[in-house]
Each structure stands twice: as C-alpha cells, then as structure tokens.
C-alpha positions in Angstrom: 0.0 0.0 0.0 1.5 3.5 -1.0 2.0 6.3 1.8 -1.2 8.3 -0.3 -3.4 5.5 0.0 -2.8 4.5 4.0 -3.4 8.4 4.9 -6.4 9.4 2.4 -6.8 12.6 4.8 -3.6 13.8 4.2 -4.0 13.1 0.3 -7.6 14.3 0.1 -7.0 18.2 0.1 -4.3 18.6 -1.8 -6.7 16.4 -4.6 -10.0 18.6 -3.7 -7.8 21.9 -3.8 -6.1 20.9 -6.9 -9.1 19.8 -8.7 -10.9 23.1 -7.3 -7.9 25.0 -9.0 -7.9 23.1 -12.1 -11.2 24.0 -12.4 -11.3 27.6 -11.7 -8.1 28.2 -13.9 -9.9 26.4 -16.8 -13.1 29.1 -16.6 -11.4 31.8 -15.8 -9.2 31.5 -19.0 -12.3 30.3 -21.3 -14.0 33.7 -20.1 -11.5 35.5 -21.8 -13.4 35.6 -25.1 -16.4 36.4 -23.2 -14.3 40.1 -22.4 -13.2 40.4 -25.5 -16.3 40.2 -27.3 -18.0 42.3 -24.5 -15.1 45.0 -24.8 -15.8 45.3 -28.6 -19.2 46.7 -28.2 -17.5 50.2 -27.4 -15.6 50.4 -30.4 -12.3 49.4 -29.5 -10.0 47.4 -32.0 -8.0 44.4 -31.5 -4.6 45.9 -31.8 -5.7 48.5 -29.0 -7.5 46.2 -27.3 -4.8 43.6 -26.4 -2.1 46.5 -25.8 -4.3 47.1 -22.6 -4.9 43.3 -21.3 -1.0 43.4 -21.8 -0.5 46.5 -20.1 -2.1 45.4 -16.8 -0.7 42.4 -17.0 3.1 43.0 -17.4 3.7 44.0 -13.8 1.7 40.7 -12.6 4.2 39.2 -14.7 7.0 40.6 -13.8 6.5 39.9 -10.2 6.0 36.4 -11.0 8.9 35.9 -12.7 11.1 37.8 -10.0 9.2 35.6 -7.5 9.9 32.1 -9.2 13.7 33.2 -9.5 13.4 34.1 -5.8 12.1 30.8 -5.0 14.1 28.3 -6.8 17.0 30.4 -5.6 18.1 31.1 -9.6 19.9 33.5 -11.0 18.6 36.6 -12.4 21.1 37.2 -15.0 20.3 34.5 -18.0 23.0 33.7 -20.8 22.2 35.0 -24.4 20.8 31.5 -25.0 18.1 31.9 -22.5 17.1 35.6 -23.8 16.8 34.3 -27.0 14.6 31.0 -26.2 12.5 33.3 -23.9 12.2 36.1 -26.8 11.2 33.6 -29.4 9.0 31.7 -27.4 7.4 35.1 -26.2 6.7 35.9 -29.6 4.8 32.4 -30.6 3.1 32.1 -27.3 1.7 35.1 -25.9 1.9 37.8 -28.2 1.3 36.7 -31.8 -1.2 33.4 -30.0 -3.1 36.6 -28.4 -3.3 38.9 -31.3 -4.4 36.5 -33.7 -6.6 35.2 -31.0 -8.2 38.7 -30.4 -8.5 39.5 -34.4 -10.4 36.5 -35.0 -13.0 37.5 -32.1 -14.3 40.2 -34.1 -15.6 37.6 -36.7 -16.5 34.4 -35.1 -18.3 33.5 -31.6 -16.9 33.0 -28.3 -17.7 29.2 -28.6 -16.4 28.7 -31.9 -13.1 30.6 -30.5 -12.9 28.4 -27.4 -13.1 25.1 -29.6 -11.0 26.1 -32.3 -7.9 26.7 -29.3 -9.0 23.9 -27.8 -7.2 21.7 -30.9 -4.1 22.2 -29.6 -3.2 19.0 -28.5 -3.8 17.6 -32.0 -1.7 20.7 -33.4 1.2 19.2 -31.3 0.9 15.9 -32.0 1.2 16.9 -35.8 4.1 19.2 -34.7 5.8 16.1 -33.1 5.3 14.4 -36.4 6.7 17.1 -38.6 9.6 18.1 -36.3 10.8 15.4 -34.7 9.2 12.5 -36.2 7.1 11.2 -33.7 4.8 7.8 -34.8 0.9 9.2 -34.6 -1.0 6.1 -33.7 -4.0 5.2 -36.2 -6.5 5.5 -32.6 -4.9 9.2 -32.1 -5.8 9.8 -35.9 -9.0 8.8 -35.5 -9.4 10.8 -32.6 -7.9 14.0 -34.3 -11.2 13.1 -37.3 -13.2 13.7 -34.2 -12.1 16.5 -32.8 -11.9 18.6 -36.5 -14.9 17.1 -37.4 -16.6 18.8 -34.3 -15.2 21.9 -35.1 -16.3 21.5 -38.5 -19.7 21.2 -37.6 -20.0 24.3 -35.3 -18.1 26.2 -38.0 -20.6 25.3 -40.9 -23.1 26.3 -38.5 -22.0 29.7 -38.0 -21.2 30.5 -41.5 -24.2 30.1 -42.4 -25.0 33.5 -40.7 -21.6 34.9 -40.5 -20.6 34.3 -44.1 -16.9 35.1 -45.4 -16.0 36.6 -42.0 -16.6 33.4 -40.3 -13.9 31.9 -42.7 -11.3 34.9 -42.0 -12.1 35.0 -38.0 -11.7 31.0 -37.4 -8.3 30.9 -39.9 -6.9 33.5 -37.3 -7.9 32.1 -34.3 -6.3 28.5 -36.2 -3.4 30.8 -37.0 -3.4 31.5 -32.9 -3.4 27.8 -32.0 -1.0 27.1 -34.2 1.7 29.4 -32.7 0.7 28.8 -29.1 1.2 24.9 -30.2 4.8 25.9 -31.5 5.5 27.5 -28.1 4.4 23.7 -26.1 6.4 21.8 -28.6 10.1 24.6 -28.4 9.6 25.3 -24.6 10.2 22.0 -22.7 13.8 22.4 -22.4 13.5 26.1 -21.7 11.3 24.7 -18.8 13.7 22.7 -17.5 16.3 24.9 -17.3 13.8 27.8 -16.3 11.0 26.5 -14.4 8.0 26.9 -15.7 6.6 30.0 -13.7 10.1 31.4 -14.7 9.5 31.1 -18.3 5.8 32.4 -18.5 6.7 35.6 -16.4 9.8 36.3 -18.4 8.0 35.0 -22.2 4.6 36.7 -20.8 6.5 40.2 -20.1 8.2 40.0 -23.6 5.1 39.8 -25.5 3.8 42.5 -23.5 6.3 44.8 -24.5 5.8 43.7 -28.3 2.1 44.3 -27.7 2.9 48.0 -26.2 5.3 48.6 -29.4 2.9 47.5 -31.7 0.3 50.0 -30.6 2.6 52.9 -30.8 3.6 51.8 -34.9 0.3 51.0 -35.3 -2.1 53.5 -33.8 -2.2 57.0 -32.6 -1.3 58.0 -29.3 -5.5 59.4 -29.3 -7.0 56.0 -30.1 -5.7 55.0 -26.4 -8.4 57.1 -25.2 -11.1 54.1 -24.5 -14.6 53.8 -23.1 -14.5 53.7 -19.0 -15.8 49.8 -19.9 -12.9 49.5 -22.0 -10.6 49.6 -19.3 -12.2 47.9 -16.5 -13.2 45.0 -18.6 -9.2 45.2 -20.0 -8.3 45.2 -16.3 -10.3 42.2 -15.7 -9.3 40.4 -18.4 -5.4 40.6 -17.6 -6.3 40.0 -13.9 -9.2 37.3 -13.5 -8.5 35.6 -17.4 -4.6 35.9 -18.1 -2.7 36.2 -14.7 -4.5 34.3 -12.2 -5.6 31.2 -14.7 -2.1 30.7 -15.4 -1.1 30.7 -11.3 -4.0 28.6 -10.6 -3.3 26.2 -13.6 0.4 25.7 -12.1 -1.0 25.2 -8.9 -3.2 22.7 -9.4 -0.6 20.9 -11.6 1.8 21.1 -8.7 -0.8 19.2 -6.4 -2.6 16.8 -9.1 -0.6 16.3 -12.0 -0.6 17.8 -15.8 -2.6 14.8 -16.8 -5.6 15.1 -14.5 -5.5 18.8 -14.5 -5.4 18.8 -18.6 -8.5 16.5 -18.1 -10.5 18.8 -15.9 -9.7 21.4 -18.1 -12.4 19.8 -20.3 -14.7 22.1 -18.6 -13.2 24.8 -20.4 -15.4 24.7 -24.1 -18.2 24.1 -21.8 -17.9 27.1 -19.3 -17.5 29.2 -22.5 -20.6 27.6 -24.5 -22.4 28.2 -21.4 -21.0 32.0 -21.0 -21.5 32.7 -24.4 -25.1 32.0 -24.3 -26.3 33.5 -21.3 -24.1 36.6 -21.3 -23.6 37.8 -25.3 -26.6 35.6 -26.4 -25.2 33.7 -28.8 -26.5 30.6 -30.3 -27.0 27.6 -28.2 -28.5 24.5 -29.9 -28.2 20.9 -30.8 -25.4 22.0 -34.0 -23.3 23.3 -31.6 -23.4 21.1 -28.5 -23.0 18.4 -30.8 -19.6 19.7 -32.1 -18.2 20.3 -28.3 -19.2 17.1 -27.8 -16.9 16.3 -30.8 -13.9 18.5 -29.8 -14.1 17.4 -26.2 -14.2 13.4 -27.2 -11.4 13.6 -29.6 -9.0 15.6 -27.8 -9.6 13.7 -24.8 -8.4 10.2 -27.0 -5.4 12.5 -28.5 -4.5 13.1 -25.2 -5.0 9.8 -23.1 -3.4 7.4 -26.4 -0.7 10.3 -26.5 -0.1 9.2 -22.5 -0.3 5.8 -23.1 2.1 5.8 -26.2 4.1 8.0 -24.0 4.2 5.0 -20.9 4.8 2.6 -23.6 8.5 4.0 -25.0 
C-alpha cells in the first residue's frame, strides 16, 4: 500500500484543492473571449485592445517571474541562449497566439473561438510528427477526425450567418493555436532549465512589450483614449482571465498532476458555450453542443493514447 493511500486525509486536500484550482483556472481563461467580445461593443480594436490586457498584466508578470527566481533560488542574470529562447517563445506564445486570437473574435463566436484553441493537442501531435518525427497512432488519428470534425460542424453552423468573415475569424484564431502549439512543442527544455513560472513571467512580459510597441507603430497615441468599460473589462481580463488562470493552472498541476489537471480542463469549451449564451446571447442548440461534444471526445483520445504511447516508449 502506498503512503497516499494508507493516509487518504492527508492526500484528500491537496486532490480537492487541486481539482478546485484546475477547475477555476480552466473558466477563468475560457471567459476570456467572453471580455473580448464584451469590450468590442465600445468600439475598441483588436490591436488596442490587447495592448491594454498586456498592459495590466506586465507587472503581474513581472513579479511572478522575480518571485519564481526568488524561489528556486536562480539567477537573475540569464545567458544570451536563455534571452533568445524566452524572446522567441514570447513571440509564438503570448503575443502573436493573443493577437491573432483577439483579431479572430471580431468575426467568429466565443464558442467557436474556445473550440478552435482547444485543438491544440492535435496541433502538437502533428508538430511532433513534422519536427521530430514522432509515430501518430492510427486511434490518435482517428481521434484528431473527431475533434476537426466537431469543429467542422460548429463552423458550418456559423457560416451560415456569419458568411466570409466566419472563414477569415476561425483561420486567425487556427493561426493562434497554431503558434501557441509551436511555443508547447520549443519550450520543454527552456522549462527545465527555467522552471516553468520562470519562463511564462519572463515570455509573458516579452510579448507584452511587443504588444505595447505595436500599438505605438500601429495606432495614434488618441486612439488610447477608451470607453471607461474598455478599461475595467481590460483590467479584468489581464487580472481574472490571463494572470490568475495561469497561477491557478500551475498550482493545481503542482498538487494533481498535468494529466488530470489537462483533463478537468475539459470544462473549459463548456464554461465558455455556457458563458457565451447566457451573457452575449449567442446561439445555443443541438449544431453546436454536438460539435463540443466532438472537440471534447477527440481531444480527450489524443490526449489519453498520446499518454499511453508516451508509458509505452
């Protein structure tokens, strides 16, 4: 008998308060789009849009990265190597992920946002395969079907009322998974010889600045004048949806593990389905629960024959 299983008490809260972190973090980043597409009812663009999420959230950033140095007792100084790795992977990851992300909500739904990103495993996997290589088993094809086929089926859906700009919106937010699946695949090492509360602090505060440059070559200094909304829904977004997701995500994975806290984060397409229909009214009907149903299933069977392939090397 292991030491977990002859003391369940002392096991039990560190399962219920990482399962109760696992969860949180998962809705609090699938509400994201929900701010977003609140926030573009004033007016605001994309480009100004996410210079503001970014804004707030640098010095949360910053502190974390300072923090995790701090606590694994690291250096502060990192080789050219390092800067370069975190600069790259800042790039992919956070700021071009999160402005393709944010252009692509002006076209689609919240829903069809949330399930499009949530193809990432599958983007990996065929990553793995194109990079490195990596055997993709005929179940985790079949799986991947699934999971497009889901997506296909919401998206059909909405073009049907959105038209071309249905099209454009879910090829940018594709375009977004796409890099943020570049970033998983290019930042294990950096996480080993980082951490990983390191990296996202340091990668998180580089795209910030990026975002921050971009509005200054891209807009007028005026067009930072928002809506009072603008701001506190910005403010929310880089508090409640970007910072404390990502802390909450970590922590859970510290106490449960990536694979159960990847499962719980299931919820995620759900919360926002939910989220999208009761706050910004959007559609909610059998087209669309049936391709969540899709998108959940097959990434689930990426993920699970990925873990068992994985246990099987």
């Amino acid at each position: 008998m292991s030491a977990a299983a002859s003391h369940p008490s002392a096991a039990s809260p560190h399962l219920a308060a990482g399962l109760t972190l696992a969860v949180a973090g998962s809705i609090a980043f699938s509400a994201k789009a929900i701010i977003v597409k609140l926030a573009y009812r004033y007016g605001v663009d994309a480009v100004t849009l996410l210079m503001y999420r970014m804004l707030f959230s640098l010095p949360l950033f910053l502190a974390l990265a300072w923090w995790a140095s701090y606590r694994q007792g690291a250096r502060l100084t990192l080789k050219r190597r390092d800067w370069l790795g975190v600069i790259g992977l800042g790039f992919t990851g956070y700021y071009l992920a999160s402005f393709l992300d944010f252009w692509g909500l002006q076209f689609i739904s919240a829903s069809l946002e949330r399930l499009i990103l949530y193809l990432n495993p599958t983007l990996v996997l065929i990553l793995g395969w194109l990079i490195f290589r990596r055997r993709i088993t005929g179940l985790q094809a079949v799986a991947m079907a699934v999971s497009y086929g889901g997506v296909l089926l919401v998206f059909g859906h909405e073009a049907g009322f959105q038209g071309p700009h249905a099209v454009l919106g879910a090829l940018l937010v594709f375009g977004s998974a796409f890099s943020y699946a570049i970033y998983l695949v290019y930042s294990g090492e950096m996480v080993k010889r980082l951490g990983s509360m390191r990296l996202v602090g340091l990668a998180t505060s580089v795209a910030a600045v990026l975002c921050l440059v971009q509005f200054v070559l891209l807009r007028p200094l005026s067009a930072a004048v928002v809506a009072p909304e603008v701001l506190w829904l910005s403010l929310l977004n880089a508090t409640l949806c970007t910072f404390a997701p990502v802390v909450m995500v970590m922590m859970a994975v510290e106490r449960i593990g990536a694979g159960l806290s990847a499962q719980v984060g299931m919820i995620g397409p759900m919360s926002t389905l939910a989220m999208g229909a009761l706050i910004l009214d959007e559609p909610f009907n059998a087209w669309i629960i049936g391709g969540t149903v899709l998108v959940v299933s097959g990434v689930f069977l990426v993920t699970r024959f990925g873990a068992a392939a994985a246990a099987s090397r």
